[in-house]
C-alpha positions as CSV (number, residue, x, y, z in Angstrom):
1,X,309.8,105.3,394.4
2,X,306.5,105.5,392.0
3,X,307.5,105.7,388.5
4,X,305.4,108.4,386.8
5,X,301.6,107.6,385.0
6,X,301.2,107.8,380.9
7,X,300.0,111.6,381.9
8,X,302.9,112.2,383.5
9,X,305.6,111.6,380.4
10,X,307.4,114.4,378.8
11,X,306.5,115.5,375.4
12,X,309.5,114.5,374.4
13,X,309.4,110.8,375.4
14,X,306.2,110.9,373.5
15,X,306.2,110.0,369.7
16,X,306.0,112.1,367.1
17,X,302.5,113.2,366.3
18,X,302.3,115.1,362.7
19,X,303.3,114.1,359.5
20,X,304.6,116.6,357.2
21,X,305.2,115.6,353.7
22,X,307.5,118.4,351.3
23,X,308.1,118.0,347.9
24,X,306.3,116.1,344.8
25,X,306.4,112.5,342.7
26,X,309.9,110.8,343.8
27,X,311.3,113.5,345.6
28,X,308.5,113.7,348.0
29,X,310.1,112.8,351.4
30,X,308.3,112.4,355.3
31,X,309.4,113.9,358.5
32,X,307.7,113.1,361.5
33,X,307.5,116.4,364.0
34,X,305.3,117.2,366.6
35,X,302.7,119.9,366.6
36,X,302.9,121.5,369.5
37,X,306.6,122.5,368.5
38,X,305.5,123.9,365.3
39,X,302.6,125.6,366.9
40,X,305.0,127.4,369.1
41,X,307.3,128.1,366.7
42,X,305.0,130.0,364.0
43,X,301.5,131.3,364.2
44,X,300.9,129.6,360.9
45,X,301.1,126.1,362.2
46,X,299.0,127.0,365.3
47,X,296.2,127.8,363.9
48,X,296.3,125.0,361.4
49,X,296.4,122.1,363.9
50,X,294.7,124.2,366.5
51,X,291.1,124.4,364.1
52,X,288.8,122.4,362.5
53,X,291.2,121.8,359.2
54,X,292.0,118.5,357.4
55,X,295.8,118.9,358.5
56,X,294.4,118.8,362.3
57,X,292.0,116.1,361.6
58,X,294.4,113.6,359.9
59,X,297.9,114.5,361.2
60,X,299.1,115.3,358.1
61,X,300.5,118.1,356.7
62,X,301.9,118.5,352.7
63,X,303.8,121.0,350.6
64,X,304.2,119.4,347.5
65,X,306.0,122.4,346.1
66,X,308.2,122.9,348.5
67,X,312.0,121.4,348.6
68,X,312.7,118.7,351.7
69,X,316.2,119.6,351.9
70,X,315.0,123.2,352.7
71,X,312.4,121.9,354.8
72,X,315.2,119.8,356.8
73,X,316.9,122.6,357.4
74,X,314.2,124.8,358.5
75,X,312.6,122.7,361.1
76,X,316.5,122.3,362.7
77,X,316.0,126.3,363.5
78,X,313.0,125.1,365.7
79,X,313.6,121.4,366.8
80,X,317.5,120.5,366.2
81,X,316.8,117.4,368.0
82,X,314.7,115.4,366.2
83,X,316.4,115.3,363.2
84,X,318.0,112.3,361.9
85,X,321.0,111.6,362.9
86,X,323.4,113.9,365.2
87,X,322.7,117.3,363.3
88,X,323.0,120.6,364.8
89,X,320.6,123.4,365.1
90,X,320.8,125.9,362.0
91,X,322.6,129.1,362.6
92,X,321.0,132.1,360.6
93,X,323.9,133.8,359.1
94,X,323.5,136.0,355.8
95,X,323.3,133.5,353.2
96,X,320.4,131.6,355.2
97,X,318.5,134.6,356.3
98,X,317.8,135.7,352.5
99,X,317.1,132.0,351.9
100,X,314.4,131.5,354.9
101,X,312.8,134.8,355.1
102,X,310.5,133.8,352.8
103,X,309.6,130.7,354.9
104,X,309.4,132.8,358.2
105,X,307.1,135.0,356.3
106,X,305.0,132.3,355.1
107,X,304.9,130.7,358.3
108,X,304.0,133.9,360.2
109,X,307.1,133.3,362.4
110,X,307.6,137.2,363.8
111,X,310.9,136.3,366.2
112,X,313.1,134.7,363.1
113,X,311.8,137.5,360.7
114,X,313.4,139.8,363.0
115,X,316.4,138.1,363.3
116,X,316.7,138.2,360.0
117,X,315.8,141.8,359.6
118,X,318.9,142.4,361.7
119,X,321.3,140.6,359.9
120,X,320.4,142.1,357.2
121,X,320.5,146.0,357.8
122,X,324.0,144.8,359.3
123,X,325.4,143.9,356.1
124,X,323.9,147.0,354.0
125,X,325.7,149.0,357.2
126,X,328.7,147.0,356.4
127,X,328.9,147.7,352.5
128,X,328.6,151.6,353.9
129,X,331.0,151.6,356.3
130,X,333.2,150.1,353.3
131,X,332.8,152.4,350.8
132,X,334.5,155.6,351.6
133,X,332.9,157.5,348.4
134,X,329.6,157.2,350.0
135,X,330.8,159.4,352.8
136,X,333.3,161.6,351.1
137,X,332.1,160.9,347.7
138,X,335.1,160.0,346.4
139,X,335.4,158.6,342.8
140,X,333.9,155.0,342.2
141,X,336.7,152.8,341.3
142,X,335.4,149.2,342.1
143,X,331.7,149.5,343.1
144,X,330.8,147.6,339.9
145,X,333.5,144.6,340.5
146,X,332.1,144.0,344.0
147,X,328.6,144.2,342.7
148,X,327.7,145.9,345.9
149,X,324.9,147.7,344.7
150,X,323.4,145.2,343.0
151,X,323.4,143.1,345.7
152,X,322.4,146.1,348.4
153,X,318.9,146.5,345.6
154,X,318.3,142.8,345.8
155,X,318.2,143.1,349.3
156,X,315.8,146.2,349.1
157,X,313.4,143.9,346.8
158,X,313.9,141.2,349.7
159,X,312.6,143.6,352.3
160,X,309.9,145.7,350.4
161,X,308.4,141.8,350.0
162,X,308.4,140.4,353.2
163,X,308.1,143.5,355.4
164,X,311.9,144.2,356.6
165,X,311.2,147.6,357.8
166,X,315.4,147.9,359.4
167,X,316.4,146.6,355.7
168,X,314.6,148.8,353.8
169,X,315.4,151.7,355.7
170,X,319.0,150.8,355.4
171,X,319.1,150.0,351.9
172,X,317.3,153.4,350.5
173,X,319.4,155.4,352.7
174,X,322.6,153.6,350.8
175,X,320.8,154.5,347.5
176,X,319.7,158.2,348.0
177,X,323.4,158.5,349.2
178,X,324.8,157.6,345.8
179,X,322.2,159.3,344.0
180,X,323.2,162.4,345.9
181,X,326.9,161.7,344.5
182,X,325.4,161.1,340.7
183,X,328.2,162.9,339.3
184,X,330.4,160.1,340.5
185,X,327.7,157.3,340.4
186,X,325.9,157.8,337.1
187,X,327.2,154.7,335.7
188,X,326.2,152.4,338.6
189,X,322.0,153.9,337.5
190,X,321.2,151.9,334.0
191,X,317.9,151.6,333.3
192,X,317.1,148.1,334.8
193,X,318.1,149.6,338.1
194,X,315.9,152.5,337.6
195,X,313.1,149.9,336.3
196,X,313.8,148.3,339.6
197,X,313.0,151.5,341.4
198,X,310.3,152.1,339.7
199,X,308.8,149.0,340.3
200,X,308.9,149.3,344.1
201,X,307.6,153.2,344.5
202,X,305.3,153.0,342.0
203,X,302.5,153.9,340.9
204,X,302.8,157.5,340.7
205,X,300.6,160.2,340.9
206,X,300.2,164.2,340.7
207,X,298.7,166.4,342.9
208,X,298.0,170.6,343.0
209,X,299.5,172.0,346.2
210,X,300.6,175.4,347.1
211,X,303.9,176.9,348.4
212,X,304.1,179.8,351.0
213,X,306.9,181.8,350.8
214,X,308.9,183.7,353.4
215,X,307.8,186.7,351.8
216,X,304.0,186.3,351.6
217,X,304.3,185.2,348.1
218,X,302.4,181.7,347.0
219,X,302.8,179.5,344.3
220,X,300.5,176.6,342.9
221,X,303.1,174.1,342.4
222,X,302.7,170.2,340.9
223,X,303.5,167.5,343.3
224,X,304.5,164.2,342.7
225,X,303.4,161.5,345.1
226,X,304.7,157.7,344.8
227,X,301.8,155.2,346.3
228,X,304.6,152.3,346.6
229,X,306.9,151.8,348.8
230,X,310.9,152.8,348.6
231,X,309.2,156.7,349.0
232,X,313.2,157.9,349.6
233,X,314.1,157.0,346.7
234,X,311.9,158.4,344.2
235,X,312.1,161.8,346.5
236,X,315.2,161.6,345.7
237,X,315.2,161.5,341.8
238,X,312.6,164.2,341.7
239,X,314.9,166.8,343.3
240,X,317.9,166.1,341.2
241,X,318.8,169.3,339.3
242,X,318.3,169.5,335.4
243,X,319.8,172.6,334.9
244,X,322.5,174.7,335.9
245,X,321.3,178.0,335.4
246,X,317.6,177.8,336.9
247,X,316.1,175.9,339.4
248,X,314.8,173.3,337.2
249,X,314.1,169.5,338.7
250,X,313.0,166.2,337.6
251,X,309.9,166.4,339.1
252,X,309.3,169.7,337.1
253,X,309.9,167.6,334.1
254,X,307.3,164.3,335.2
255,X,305.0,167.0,336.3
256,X,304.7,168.0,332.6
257,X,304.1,164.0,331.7
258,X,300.5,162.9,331.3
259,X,299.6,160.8,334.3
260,X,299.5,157.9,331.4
261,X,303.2,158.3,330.6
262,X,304.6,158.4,334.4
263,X,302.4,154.8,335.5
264,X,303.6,153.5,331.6
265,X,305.7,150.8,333.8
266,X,308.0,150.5,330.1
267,X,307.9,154.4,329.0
268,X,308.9,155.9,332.4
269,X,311.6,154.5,333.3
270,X,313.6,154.8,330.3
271,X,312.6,158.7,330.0
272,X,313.7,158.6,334.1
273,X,316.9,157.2,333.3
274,X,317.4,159.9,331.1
275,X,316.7,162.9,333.1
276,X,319.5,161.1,336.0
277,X,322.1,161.0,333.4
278,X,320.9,165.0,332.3
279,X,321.1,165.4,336.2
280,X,324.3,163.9,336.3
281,X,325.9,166.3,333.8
282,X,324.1,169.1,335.6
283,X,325.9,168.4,339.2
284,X,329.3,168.3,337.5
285,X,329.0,171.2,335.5
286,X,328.2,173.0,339.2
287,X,330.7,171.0,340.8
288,X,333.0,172.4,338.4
289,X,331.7,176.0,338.9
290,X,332.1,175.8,342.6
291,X,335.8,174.6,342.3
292,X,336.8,177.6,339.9
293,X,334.8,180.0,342.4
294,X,336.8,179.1,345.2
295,X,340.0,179.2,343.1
296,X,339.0,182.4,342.4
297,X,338.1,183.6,346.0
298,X,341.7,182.0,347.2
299,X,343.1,184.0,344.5
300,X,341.3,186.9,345.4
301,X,342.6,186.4,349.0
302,X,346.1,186.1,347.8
303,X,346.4,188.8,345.9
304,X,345.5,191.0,348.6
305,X,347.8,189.7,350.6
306,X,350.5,190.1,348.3
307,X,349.3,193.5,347.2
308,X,349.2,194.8,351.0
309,X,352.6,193.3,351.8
310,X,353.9,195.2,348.0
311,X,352.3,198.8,348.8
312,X,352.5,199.0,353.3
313,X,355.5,196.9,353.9
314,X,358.0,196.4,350.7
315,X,360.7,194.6,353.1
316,X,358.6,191.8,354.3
317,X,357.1,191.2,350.8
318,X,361.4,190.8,349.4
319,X,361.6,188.3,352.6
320,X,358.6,186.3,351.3
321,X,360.6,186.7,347.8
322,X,363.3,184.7,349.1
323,X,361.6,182.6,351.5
324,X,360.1,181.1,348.5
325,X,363.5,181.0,346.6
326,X,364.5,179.1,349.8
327,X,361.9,176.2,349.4
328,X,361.8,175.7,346.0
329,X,360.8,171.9,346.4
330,X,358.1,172.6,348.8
331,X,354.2,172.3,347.3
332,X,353.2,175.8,349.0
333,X,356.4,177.5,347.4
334,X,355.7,176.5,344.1
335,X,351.9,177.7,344.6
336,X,353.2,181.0,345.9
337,X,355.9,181.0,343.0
338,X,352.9,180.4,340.5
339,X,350.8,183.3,342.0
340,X,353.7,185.3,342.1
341,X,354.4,184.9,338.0
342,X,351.2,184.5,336.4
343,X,348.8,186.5,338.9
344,X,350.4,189.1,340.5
345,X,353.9,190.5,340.4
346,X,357.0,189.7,339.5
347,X,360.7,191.0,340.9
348,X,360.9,193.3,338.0
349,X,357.7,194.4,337.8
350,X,357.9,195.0,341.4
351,X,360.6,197.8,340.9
352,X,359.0,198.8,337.8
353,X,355.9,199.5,340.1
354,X,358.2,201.5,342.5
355,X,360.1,203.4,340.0
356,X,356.2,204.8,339.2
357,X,355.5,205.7,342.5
């Protein structure tokens, strides 16, 4: 049996054929890799040692500003087995995916970027899915222990840098949910989380457009267009309500702001911040509204009921009378009992009523 020819060895077999040297003074440390892995693994690295550059020329490659445990770890997601000793291959999980995605993104490696793109849209899916108040806005109780929306905006920043487009649409559709519920969530929107916002959709400018109406009618209104990216978001603070009488919104008040003021990266955001927490008064003062109009409609309904049962048929309305009496403990009898007193009628008024007719 021939043994195979020099040509005929695997790469493997073959010794390491690129030095890469990470790190700076005494902490600088060598790892021997070979090129061809790294030119598979990331675009970066291929054309590097594929062109006429020093690194190709000399077989050496340095970041002196780069850390070599981080760079250890890193080249295990590409070649766990050439690493000293018996190490395994690096699992991305969500603590290394926010640590390497700047190194994917540096390295132009596409496949690991998307990787961790998914991991993490899965975790901003996973503080939703936890948080009942952003689905049936229920009161915050905890959001600022957990630090959940802190870390959900870090995680924005993270994506809106290195072009997670599955993070970033996760994480504004988390924050233009809260902002919908501001009357719970004011407290969660200082104004270093608005300067954070502001800092990702801005700059900001105005522009003349004009409204058709159903009715033929047109209006010349003032848009507001973000040039940044996180566009949700800042849609989403312009169409908070100001006021509860007219239909009066934040980007009716910016629109009013000289185009100096709303690109004034320290002005705006403070004057922002205070038009959410004038929004935020707004939404409870309607929320409150719409609570005493339904009372008022369930009242409404009630007493006609009552009245119909008084006036067309008296015995069924002494049944209800002691129906109720009968149930005294029960939640709906003591509603009934309640209408009965303060809203409607009462046993002796009842007969007072008939005596008149």
């Amino acid at each position: 049996m021939s043994t195979p020819g020099p040509s005929q060895k695997k790469i493997r077999s073959q010794p390491p054929d690129v030095i890469v040297a990470v790190g700076n003074g005494e902490s600088m440390q060598e790892f021997h890799c070979y090129r061809v892995i790294l030119s598979f693994a990331s675009d970066y690295f291929d054309s590097m040692l594929s062109a006429r550059m020093i690194e190709n020329e000399t077989g050496r490659i340095e970041f002196p500003n780069k850390d070599p445990l981080m760079w250890k770890k890193f080249y295990s997601f590409i070649d766990p087995d050439k690493l000293s000793g018996a190490e395994t291959q690096a699992k991305l999980d969500m603590k290394t995916a926010v640590a390497f995605v700047p190194w994917f993104h540096e390295f132009q490696m596409t496949r690991f970027l998307k990787k961790c793109d998914m991991i993490l849209a899965e975790r901003v899916e996973e503080i939703k899915a936890n948080e009942d108040y952003v689905k049936y806005g229920y009161e915050l109780c905890d959001i600022d222990k957990n630090g959940v929306l802190d870390e959900v905006v870090e995680l924005l920043k993270l994506s809106c840098t290195y072009d997670l487009d599955k993070t970033e649409d996760k994480a504004e559709e988390y924050i233009c949910t809260l902002l919908e519920n501001i009357q719970s969530t004011s407290h969660l929107f200082d104004v270093k989380k608005i300067e954070s916002f502001y800092s990702l959709f801005a700059p900001v400018d105005k522009n003349l457009c004009t409204v058709y109406y159903e009715d033929g009618q047109e209006e010349i209104v003032r848009e507001i267009i973000p040039s940044g990216q996180c566009k949700r978001i800042c849609y989403a603070l312009m169409k908070m309500s100001v006021s509860s009488d007219e239909q009066v919104y934040i980007s009716d008040l910016v629109a009013d702001l000289s185009s100096e003021t709303i690109n004034n990266a320290e002005v705006f955001p403070l004057l922002l911040h205070s038009y959410v927490l004038r929004a935020a008064s707004v939404a409870t003062v309607l929320s409150y509204k719409e609570k005493l109009a339904d009372k008022d409609k369930s009242l409404g309904a009630a007493k006609s009921i009552i009245n119909d049962l008084l006036l067309k048929t008296p015995d069924q309305y002494h049944e209800l009378c002691q129906s109720i009496e009968g149930q005294k403990h029960s939640q709906i009898s003591r509603e009934w009992q309640c209408l009965f007193q303060k809203h409607v009628l009462t046993p002796t008024r009842v007969k007072q009523q008939f005596r008149e007719k």
